[in-house]
C-alpha positions in Angstrom: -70.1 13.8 -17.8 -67.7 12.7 -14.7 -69.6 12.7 -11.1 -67.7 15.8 -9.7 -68.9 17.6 -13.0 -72.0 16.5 -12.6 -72.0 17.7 -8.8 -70.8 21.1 -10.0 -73.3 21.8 -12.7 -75.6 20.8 -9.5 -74.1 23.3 -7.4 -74.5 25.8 -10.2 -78.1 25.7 -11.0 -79.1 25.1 -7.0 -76.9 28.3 -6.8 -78.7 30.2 -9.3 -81.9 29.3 -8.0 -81.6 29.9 -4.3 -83.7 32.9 -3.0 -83.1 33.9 0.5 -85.6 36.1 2.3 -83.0 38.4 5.0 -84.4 38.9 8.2 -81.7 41.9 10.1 -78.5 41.3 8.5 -79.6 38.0 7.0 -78.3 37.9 3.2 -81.1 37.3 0.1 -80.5 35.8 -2.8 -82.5 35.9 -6.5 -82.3 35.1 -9.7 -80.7 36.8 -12.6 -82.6 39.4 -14.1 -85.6 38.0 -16.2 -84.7 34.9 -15.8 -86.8 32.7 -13.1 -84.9 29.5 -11.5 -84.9 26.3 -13.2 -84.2 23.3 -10.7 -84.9 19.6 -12.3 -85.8 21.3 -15.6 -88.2 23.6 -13.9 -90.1 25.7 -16.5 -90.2 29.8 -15.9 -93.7 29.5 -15.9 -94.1 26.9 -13.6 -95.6 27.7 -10.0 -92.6 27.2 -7.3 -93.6 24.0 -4.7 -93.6 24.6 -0.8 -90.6 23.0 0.8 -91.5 19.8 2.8 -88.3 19.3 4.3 -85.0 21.0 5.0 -81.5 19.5 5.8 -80.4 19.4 9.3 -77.9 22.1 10.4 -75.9 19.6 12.1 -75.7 16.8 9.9 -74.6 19.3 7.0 -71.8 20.8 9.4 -70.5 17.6 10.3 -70.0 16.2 6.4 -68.3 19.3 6.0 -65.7 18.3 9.0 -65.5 14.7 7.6 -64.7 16.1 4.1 -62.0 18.6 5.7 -60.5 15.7 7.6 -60.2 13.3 4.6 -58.8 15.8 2.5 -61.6 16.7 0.3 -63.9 19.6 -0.7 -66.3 20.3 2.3 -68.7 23.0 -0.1 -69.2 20.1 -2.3 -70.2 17.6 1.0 -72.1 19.8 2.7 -73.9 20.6 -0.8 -74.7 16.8 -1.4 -76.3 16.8 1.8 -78.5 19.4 1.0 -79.5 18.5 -1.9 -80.3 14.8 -0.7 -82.3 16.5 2.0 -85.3 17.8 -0.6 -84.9 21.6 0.4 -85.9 22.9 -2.3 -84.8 26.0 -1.8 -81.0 25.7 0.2 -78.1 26.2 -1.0 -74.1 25.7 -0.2 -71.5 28.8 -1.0 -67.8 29.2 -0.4 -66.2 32.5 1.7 -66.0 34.1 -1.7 -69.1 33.7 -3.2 -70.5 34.9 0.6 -69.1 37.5 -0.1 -70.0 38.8 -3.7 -73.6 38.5 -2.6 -72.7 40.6 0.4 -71.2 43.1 -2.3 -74.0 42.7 -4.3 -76.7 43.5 -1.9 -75.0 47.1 -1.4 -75.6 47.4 -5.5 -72.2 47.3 -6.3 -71.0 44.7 -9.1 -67.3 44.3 -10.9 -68.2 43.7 -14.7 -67.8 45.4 -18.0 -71.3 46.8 -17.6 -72.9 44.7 -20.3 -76.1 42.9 -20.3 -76.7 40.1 -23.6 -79.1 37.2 -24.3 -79.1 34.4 -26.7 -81.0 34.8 -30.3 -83.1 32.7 -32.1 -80.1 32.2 -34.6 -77.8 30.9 -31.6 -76.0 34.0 -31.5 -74.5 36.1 -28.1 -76.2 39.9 -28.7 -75.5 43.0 -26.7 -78.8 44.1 -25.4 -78.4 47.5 -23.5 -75.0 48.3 -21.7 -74.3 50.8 -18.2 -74.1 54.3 -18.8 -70.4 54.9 -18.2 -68.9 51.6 -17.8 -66.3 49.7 -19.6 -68.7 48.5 -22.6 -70.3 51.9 -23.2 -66.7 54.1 -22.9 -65.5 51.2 -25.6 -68.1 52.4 -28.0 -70.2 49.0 -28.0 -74.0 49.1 -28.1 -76.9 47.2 -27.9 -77.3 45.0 -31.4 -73.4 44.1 -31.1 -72.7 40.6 -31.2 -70.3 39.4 -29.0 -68.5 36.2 -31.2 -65.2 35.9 -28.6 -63.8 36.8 -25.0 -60.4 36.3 -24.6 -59.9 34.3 -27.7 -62.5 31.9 -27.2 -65.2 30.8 -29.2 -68.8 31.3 -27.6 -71.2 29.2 -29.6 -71.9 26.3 -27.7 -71.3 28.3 -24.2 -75.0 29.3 -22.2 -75.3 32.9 -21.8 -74.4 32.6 -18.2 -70.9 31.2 -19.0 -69.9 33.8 -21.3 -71.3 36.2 -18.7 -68.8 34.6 -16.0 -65.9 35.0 -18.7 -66.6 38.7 -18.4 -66.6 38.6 -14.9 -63.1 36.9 -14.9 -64.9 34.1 -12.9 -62.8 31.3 -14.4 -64.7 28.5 -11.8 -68.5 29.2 -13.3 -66.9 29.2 -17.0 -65.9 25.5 -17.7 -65.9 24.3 -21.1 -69.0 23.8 -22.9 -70.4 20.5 -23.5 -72.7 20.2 -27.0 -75.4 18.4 -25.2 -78.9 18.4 -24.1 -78.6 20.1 -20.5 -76.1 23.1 -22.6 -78.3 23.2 -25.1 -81.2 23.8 -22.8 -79.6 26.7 -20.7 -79.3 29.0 -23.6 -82.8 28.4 -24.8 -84.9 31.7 -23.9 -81.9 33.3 -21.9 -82.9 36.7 -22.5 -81.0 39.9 -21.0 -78.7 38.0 -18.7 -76.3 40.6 -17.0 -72.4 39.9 -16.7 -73.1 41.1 -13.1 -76.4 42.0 -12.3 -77.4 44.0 -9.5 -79.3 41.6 -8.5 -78.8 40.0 -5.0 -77.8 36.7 -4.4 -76.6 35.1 -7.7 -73.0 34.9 -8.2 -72.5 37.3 -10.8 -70.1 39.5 -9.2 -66.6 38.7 -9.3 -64.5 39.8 -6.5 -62.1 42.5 -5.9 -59.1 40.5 -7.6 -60.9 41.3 -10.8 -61.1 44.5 -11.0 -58.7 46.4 -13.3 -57.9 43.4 -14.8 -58.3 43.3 -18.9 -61.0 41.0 -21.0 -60.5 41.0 -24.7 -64.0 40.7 -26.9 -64.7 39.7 -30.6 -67.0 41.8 -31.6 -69.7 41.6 -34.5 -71.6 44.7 -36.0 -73.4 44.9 -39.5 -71.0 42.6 -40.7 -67.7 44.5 -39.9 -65.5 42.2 -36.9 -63.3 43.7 -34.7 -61.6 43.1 -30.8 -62.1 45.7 -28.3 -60.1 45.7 -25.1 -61.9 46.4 -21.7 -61.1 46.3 -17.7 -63.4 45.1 -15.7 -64.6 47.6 -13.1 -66.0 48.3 -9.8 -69.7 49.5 -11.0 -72.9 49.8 -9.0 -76.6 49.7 -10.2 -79.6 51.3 -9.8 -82.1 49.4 -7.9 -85.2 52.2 -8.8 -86.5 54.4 -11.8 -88.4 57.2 -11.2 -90.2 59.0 -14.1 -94.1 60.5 -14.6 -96.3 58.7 -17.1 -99.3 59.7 -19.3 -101.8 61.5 -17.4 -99.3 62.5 -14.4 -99.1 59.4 -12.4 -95.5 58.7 -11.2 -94.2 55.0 -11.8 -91.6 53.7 -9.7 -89.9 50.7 -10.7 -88.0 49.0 -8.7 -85.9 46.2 -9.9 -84.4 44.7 -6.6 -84.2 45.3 -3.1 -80.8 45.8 -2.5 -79.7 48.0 -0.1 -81.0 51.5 0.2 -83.9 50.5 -2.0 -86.6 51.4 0.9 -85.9 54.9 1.1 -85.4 55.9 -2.0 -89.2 54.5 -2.7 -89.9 56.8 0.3 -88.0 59.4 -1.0 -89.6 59.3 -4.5 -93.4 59.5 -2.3 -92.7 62.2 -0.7 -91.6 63.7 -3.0 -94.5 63.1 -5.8 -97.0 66.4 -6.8 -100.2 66.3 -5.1 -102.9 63.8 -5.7 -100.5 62.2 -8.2 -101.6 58.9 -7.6 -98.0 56.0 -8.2 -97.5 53.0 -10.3 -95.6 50.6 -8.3 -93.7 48.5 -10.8 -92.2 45.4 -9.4 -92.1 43.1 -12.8 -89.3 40.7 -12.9 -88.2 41.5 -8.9 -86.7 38.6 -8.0 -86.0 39.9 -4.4 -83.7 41.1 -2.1 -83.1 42.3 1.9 -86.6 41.8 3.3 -85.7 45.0 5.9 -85.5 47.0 2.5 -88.8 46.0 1.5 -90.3 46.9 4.6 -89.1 50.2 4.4 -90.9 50.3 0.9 -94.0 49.4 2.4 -94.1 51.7 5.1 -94.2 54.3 2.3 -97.5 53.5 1.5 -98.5 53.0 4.9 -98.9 54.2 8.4 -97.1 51.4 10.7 -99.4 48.3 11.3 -98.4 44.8 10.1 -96.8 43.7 6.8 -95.8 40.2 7.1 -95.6 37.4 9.8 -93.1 34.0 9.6 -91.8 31.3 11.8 -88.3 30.4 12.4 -88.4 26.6 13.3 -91.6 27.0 15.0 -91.1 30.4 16.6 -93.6 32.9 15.1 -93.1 36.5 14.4 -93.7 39.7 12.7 -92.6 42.3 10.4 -94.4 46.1 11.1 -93.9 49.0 8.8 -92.5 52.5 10.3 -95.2 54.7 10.8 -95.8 58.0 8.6 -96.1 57.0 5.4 -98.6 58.6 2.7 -101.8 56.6 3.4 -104.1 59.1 1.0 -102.2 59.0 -2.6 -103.6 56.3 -5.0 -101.1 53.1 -5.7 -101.4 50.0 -8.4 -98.8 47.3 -7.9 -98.1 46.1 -11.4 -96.8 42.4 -11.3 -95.9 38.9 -13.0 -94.5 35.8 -12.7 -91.0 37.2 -12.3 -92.4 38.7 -9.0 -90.6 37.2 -6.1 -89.9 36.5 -2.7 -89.0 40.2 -1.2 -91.1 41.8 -3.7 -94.4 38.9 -3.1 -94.0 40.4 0.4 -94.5 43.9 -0.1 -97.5 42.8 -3.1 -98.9 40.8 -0.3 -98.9 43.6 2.3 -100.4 46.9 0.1 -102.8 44.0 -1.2 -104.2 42.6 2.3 -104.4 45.9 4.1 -106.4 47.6 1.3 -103.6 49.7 0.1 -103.3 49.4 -3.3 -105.3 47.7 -6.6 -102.5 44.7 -7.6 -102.6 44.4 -11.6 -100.7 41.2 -13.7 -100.6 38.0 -12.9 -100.1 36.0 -10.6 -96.3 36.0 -8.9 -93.7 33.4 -8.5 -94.4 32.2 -5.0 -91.2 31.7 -3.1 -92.3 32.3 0.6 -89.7 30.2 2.3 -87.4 31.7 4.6 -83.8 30.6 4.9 -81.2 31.5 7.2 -76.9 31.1 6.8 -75.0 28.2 8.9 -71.1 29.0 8.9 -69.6 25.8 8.3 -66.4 24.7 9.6 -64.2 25.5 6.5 -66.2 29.2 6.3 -68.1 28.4 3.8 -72.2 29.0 4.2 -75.4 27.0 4.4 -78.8 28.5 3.6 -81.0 26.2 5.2 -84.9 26.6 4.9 -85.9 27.4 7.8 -89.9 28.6 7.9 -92.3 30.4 5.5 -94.1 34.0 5.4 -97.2 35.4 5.3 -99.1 38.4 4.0 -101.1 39.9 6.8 -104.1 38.4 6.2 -102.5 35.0 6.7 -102.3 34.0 2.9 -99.4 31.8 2.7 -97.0 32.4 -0.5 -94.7 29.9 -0.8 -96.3 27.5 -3.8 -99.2 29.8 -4.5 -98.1 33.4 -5.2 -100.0 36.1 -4.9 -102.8 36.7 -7.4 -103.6 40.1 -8.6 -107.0 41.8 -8.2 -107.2 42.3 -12.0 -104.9 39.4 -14.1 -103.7 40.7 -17.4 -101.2 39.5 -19.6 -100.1 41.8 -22.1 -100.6 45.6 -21.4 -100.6 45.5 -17.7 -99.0 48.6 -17.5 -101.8 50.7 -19.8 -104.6 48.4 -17.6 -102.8 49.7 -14.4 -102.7 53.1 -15.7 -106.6 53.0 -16.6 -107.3 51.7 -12.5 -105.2 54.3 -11.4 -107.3 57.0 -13.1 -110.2 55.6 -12.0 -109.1 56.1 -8.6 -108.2 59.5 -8.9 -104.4 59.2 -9.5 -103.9 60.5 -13.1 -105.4 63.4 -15.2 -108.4 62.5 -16.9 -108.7 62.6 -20.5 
C-alpha cells in the first residue's frame, strides 16, 4: 500500500471515529450506527483512553499554509499533524465534509434509504430500509442481498465502501484491497447505514448527489435481478415513542441531532399519569450537547447537568427549569452509549433522577472544538473534558449503571420501573 494511501485509509478511520461534543453551534460527531470506533485496531468492547495531549491550533494551521504554498494537499498536512500529536480523539475534514455533518446534524441525509451489514458467509444483506425512500418505493427488503452497485463487484469491499457507493461518494470508495486491514473492517459490521442519521460521520453525500441514479445487483431466494434507484434527500427520525407491557412509555432516542430535546419533552408531557418512561439510549453515539440538555431538563427542574473546561477555563451546562420531576425514569444503556448521551446518563444518574440499567458506557468525555484552516477546511482539536454533576469524569471510564445486565436489559429495566411505581402491576 503507497504512503498517500496509507494516509487516507488514516484519515478515514480517524474520521469515522472522531466524536465531538457541541457546545452552542459547535458541531458533534459519532460513529455509525452500532458500530463503536476502531483506531489502532481498537476493539468495540474496549474502554476509550483519556486524551493526554492535543495538537497545537497553530502549528496545525501553519502546515496547512506550507502545504497550500508548495502546492500540496493541506487536509492531508494538517491531518498528519494531528495524528503525530496523540489526540486521540481530533480529526481533519475538508469544506464538504463540514458540511454533510452540518446537514446531518439537522437529520437530513441524501442516500437510497438502505441500511446492510456483512454475514457470516461474506455476503452484503439488506437489513431494514426507510419507509418511503428510494430502496423501499423499489420493492427491496430486508433479507435482499445486494451482490453489485453500478456494475461492480462487492466482495472484497467493507460494508462502509459499498455504503459510500450508494452515497455517490466516489472519494471514501477506493478499490478494495484483499488484505488484512480490508478484511478486518467487514468483520462484525452489522447494520451500517448508507447515510445514517447519525451526526458526524461522513455518510451523507452532498447536494450534487441527489437525483442522481445508482444501479444495484440484487439477490433474493435465488432469483438476481438490477434495480435502478436515485438517490434522495431523506431525513431520519432521531426518537421512537411507543407504550410497553404494563403502560410504561419507552422513548428511544437514537442520536441527538437537532430537535431531539424537545421532542423528548414533548413525548413527557405528553405521557398518561403516573406512567413512569424507559429512557432508551442503546447504541447513542452522540450528537449536539445543547440537544441533550434539552432532554435532560425534561426530567428535571433546572439545576446542573454537566461542567467542562475549555483550555483551562471551567464551566457549566444547567437544564431549563419545568420539567416533570415526579414521573418514574430508567436509563437503559451499553457500551454503544456515548459522548452526548454519557452526559445526559451521567446527569439523571448523579442528581437522583433516574435508576440507570446495562452496562457500563463507552466513555468519550473529551471535548473538541473546530479551527478553520487556511484552505477552509476544519480542525477538531481536543480541547478539555466533561463531567457529570457530581464531578465523575467520563472520558476513559464511562459511566456505570446502578444495576449491570447484559442480555435482557430492557425486561430488567421494565421490572425497576414497576417497582417504582411506573408500570401496572401484574
Amino acid at each position: 500500500m503507497s504512503g498517500s494511501e496509507s494516509l487516507e485509509r488514516l484519515r478515514g478511520l480517524r474520521r469515522g471515529a472522531a466524536l465531538t461534543l457541541v457546545f452552542a453551534t459547535v458541531l458533534a460527531t459519532a460513529a455509525a450506527t452500532n458500530s463503536l470506533p476502531r483506531t489502532g485496531g481498537e476493539a468495540p468492547g474496549e474502554r476509550a483512553r483519556p486524551v493526554s495531549s492535543t495538537a497545537d491550533r497553530d502549528e496545525v494551521a501553519r502546515a496547512a499554509a506550507d502545504a497550500m504554498a508548495n502546492g500540496t494537499s493541506a487536509t492531508d498536512a494538517a491531518e498528519e499533524v494531528v495524528s503525530r500529536s496523540g489526540d486521540r480523539w481530533g480529526a481533519v475534514y475538508d469544506k464538504r465534509e463540514y458540511e454533510e455533518f452540518r446537514q446531518a446534524l439537522d437529520g437530513e441525509y441524501t442516500g437510497v434509504g438502505l441500511w446492510a451489514r456483512r454475514t457470516a458467509g461474506g455476503l452484503v444483506e439488506v437489513t431494514r430500509v426507510q419507509p418511503g425512500g428510494p430502496a423501499q418505493q423499489a420493492g427491496i427488503g430486508a433479507g435482499d442481498i445486494i451482490r453489485e452497485v453500478d456494475g461492480r463487484g462487492i466482495a472484497k469491499r467493507p460494508v462502509t465502501e459499498v455504503m459510500a457507493l450508494l452515497r455517490g461518494d466516489t472519494r471514501s470508495a477506493a478499490p478494495a484491497e484483499d488484505t488484512a486491514d480490508a478484511k478486518n473492517s467487514t468483520d462484525g459490521a452489522a447494520d451500517a447505514p448508507d447515510a445514517s442519521g447519525d451526526p458526524g460521520r461522513p455518510d451523507a453525500s452532498g447536494e450534487s448527489a441527489v437525483g442522481t441514479p445508482v444501479a444495484l445487483g440484487l439477490e433474493r431466494e435465488g432469483r438476481r435481478w438490477t434495480e435502478s434507484l436515485r438517490r434522495a434527500r431523506l431525513t431520519t427520525e432521531s426518537v421512537t415513542v411507543d407504550t410497553i407491557e404494563g403502560g410504561a412509555l419507552r422513548i428511544k432516542v437514537g442520536a441527538f441531532t437537532k430537535g431531539t430535546g424537545e421532542r423528548v419533552r414533548e413525548a413527557v408531557l405528553e405521557a398518561p399519569k403516573g406512567a413512569g418512561v424507559l429512557l432508551d439510549l442503546r447504541g447513542n453515539a452522540g450528537g449536539l450537547v445543547s440537544e441533550a440538555v434539552r432532554a435532560t431538563s425534561a426530567f428535571l427542574d433546572g439545576g446542573l447537568v454537566a461542567t467542562y473546561d475549555i483550555r483551562g477555563e471551567q464551566r457549566a451546562l444547567y437544564a431549563d427549569p419545568g420539567g416533570d420531576t415526579e414521573r418514574p425514569v430508567v436509563v437503559v444503556v451499553d457500551g454503544g452509549t456515548m459522548s452526548a448521551a454519557e452526559l445526559v446518563t451521567g446527569a439523571l444518574k448523579d442528581r437522583g433522577r433516574s435508576v440507570t440499567v446495562g452496562s457500563r458506557t463507552f466513555g468519550k468525555g473529551s471535548v473538541q472544538m473546530p479551527s478553520k484552516l487556511p484552505d477552509g477546511s476544519v480542525a477538531e482539536l481536543t480541547v478539555g473534558h466533561y463531567r457529570t454533576p457530581a464531578g465523575h469524569g467520563v472520558d476513559g471510564h464511562g459511566v456505570t449503571p446502578d444495576l449491570q445486565v447484559g442480555e435482557g436489559a430492557q425486561e430488567r429495566a421494565r421490572t425497576v420501573l414497576s417497582g417504582l411505581g411506573g408500570t401496572e402491576t401484574e
